[in-house]
C-alpha positions, 0 to 999 in steps of 0.5 A: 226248352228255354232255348227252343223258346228263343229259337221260335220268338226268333223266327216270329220276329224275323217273319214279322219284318219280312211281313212288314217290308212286303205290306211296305212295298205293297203301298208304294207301289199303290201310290206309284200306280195312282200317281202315274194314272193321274199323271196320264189322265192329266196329260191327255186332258192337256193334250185334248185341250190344246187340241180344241185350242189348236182347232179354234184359236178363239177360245185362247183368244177369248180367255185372253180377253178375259183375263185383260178385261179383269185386269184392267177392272181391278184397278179399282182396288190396285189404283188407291185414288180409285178405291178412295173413290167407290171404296168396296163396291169397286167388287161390283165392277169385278163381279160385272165382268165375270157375269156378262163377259160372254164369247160373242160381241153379241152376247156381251152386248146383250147382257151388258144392256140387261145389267145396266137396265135392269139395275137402273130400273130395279135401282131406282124403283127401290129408292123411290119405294124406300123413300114412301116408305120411310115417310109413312113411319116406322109402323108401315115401313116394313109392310110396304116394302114387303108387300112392293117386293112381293108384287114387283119380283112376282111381276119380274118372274112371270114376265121371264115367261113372256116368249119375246122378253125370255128371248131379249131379256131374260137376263135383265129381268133376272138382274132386276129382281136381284138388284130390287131385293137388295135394295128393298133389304139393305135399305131398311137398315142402312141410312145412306141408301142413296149415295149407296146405289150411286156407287153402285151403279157407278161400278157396274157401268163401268165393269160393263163399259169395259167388256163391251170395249175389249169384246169389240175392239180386240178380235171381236167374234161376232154372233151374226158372222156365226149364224152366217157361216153356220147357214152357209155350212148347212146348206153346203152340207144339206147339197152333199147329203142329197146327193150322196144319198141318191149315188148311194142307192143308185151305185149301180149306175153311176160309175164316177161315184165318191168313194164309199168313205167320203160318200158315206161322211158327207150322207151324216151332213143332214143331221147337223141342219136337224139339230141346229135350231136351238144355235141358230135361233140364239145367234139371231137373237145375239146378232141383233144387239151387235152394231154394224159390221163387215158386210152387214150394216145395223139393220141386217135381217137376222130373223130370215136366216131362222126362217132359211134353217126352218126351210132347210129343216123340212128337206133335210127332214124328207132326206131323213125319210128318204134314207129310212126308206133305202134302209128298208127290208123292201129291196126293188130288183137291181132291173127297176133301179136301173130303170129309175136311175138316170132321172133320179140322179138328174132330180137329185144332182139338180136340186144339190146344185140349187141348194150350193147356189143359194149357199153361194148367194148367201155366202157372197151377198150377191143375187145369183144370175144362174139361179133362175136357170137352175131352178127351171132345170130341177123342176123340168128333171122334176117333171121327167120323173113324174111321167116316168111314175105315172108310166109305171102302173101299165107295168103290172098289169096282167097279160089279158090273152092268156084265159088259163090264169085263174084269179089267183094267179093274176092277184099274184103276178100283179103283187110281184110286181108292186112289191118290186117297184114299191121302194124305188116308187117311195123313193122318186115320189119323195125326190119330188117331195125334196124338190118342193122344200127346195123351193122353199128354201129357195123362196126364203134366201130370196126374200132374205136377198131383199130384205138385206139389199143384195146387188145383183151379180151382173152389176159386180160383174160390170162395175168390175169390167168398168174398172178394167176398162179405167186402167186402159192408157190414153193412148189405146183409148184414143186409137178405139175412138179413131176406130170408131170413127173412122168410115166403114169403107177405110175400115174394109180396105184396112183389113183387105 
């Protein structure tokens, strides 16, 4: 017995090694398995950040400019004669380049403004508050300042609700309520409060010189270049939808048609102009605060380009209509499409080509010479299309001659009809539709051509041909003149 008894602790012993060598195995593997999905996980965020890199170079550039602006602040602790200077508010400065370095000059420009006004201001009210209310004693001191917080960061938050000083200075209002509360507090107990906001103040102007310097001497990326290539790119894309959108019903007819693919890609291009109200209203805003730059000079009307987008948000919104309608269950017959065809891809082509001309007005800052031809040519297409509709109830009408037809059955041949040409009706009536926000947009890029100062394109046209002409040798100038003056006779006896 004694010796089944060993057998069996053996066995038990040996069972329970082999249970824990497989529970080993189990873990590692875990751990293996965990560790190569983060490794992969980590591989695609890197490869997924490259590419957005890779995409836009001036996102790298812009974290480089970060990372110069920071370092060229800290100097105010590395720098011993500097630190001796402003001693621990030189965190003030560093704390001033993280908060208002922004991805635009614009943006920095704006937040810098907003810090250094908001801090003057909030700096100085505190101060002046801290002195009455030291001299009113220490039994009305603490009131005063609590009552002067009280009213100045109420006043400060309803302002933020102000629609002009939400848009402009939302943020320096913010600063200012920061900035007064800290004074107002810490100025109860500290002595020196003065020679504290100097330091202060000193620091943040600083931080904030710096950004504005780096922002806009390396690789500026200005806002108001953004809401110029933005609009330009709507509009081109605005141009395309249209356009596609009428191949696309009327395939049928148009044998020189995109590729389905392509057609259908640049169809989607009306939803950017849909959802970019909010980007283009911030980049107005922004654009205000950059100076002077490239081709635009200080006082550039940015506020137009919102009104230009607004424009173009009404006919990208008709289009929206006008693909809803296509998509509809209601399907006119492949006759009255074809019917309807021809005029409708002229409104439609016409229209796309007076959108791509504004876009090209915009784009080279030059008053087109062909717009006024092609807007005349969209309305006459316009018109074409009106006549064809109004030719179209003589359609369903019933023939007259036959006295066997029942009511019934004239309420029914007229219903067939109207439910053929309902859809294709809407959508030519809609078509005008668009070509009335053309002229929308139309109006708008003019009046921002004028605002803005832009040169016609014939005077390019003829200071380029006046620069051709300058490069002439003196010698063909003086043979032109001889020419000139030399008897008509001569002359037809030369070419005799």
């Amino acid at each position: 017995m004694a010796g089944g008894k060993e057998v069996a602790k053996e066995v038990e012993w040996r069972i329970k090694v082999e249970e824990d060598g497989t529970l080993e195995r189990r873990v590692v593997g875990c751990m293996w398995e965990i560790t190569a999905g983060l490794a992969l996980r980590l591989c695609k965020f890197v490869k997924k950040a490259w590419e957005l890199g890779v995409n836009d170079p001036r996102k790298f550039i812009h974290c480089l400019k970060v990372g110069i602006a920071l370092s060229a602040v800290s100097l105010f602790y590395y720098w011993k004669p500097l630190y001796d200077g402003v001693g621990g508010n030189a965190m003030w400065a560093v704390m001033t380049v993280i908060v208002v370095f922004e991805y635009t000059a614009g943006a920095t420009i704006c937040k810098t403004v907003n810090r250094i006004c908001g801090t003057f201001l909030a700096g100085f009210l505190g101060i002046g508050v801290h002195w009455v209310a030291s001299k009113a004693g220490d039994q009305y001191e603490p009131i005063i300042t609590g009552l002067s917080l009280f009213i100045l960061a109420s006043a400060a938050t309803f302002s933020r609700f102000i629609p002009t000083i939400k848009a402009r200075f939302d943020y320096g209002a913010m600063i200012f309520i920061l900035t007064f509360s800290l004074v107002s507090v810490s100025g109860y107990r500290v002595d020196e409060l003065l020679a504290l906001a100097q330091y202060r103040m000193f620091t943040i102007i600083a931080g904030s010189i710096l950004c504005i310097i780096v922002s806009v001497i390396i690789r500026p990326i200005w806002a108001g270049q953004e809401l110029y290539v933005l609009v330009t790119g709507n509009l081109d894309k605005l141009a395309n939808s249209l356009q596609c959108c009428v191949v696309q019903y009327f395939a049928c007819s148009a044998p020189e048609a995109e590729s389905d693919d392509e057609c259908s890609k640049k169809l989607l291009g009306y939803k950017c102009v849909l959802s970019s109200k909010a980007t283009e209203e911030t980049m107005a805003n922004l654009a205000r605060w950059e100076p002077a730059h490239g081709r635009f000079n200080f006082r550039h009307p940015w506020k137009q380009y919102v009104k230009i987008g607004a424009s173009m948000r009404s006919c990208a919104s008709c289009i929206d209509a006008l693909i809803g309608c296509i998509n509809s269950d209601n399907k006119a017959s492949d006759e009255m499409k074809k019917t309807m065809s021809s005029i409708s891809m002229k409104v439609g082509g016409k229209c796309a080509s007076v959108i791509r001309e504004l876009a090209s007005t915009i784009r080279n800052t030059k008053k087109s010479s062909k717009l006024d031809i092609l807007v005349t040519e969209m309305n006459s297409a316009a018109q074409e299309l009106r006549s064809l509709l109004n030719s179209y109830p003589n359609l369903v009408n019933p023939t007259s001659h036959d006295a066997k037809r029942t009511p019934d059955d004239v309420a029914a041949k007229i219903e067939i009809p109207l439910m053929e040409i309902i859809q294709v009706v809407t959508v030519a009536s809609l078509l005008n539709e668009i070509v009335a926000r053309v002229e929308g947009i139309v109006e708008a890029v003019e009046e921002l051509s004028d605002l803005a100062e832009f040169k016609p394109e014939m005077c390019v046209k003829s200071k380029q041909q006046h620069s051709a002409d300058s490069k002439i040798s003196p010698e063909q100038q003086n043979d032109d003149k001889e020419a000139e003056n030399t008897p008509n006779g001569l002359n037809e006896d030369m070419n005799i």
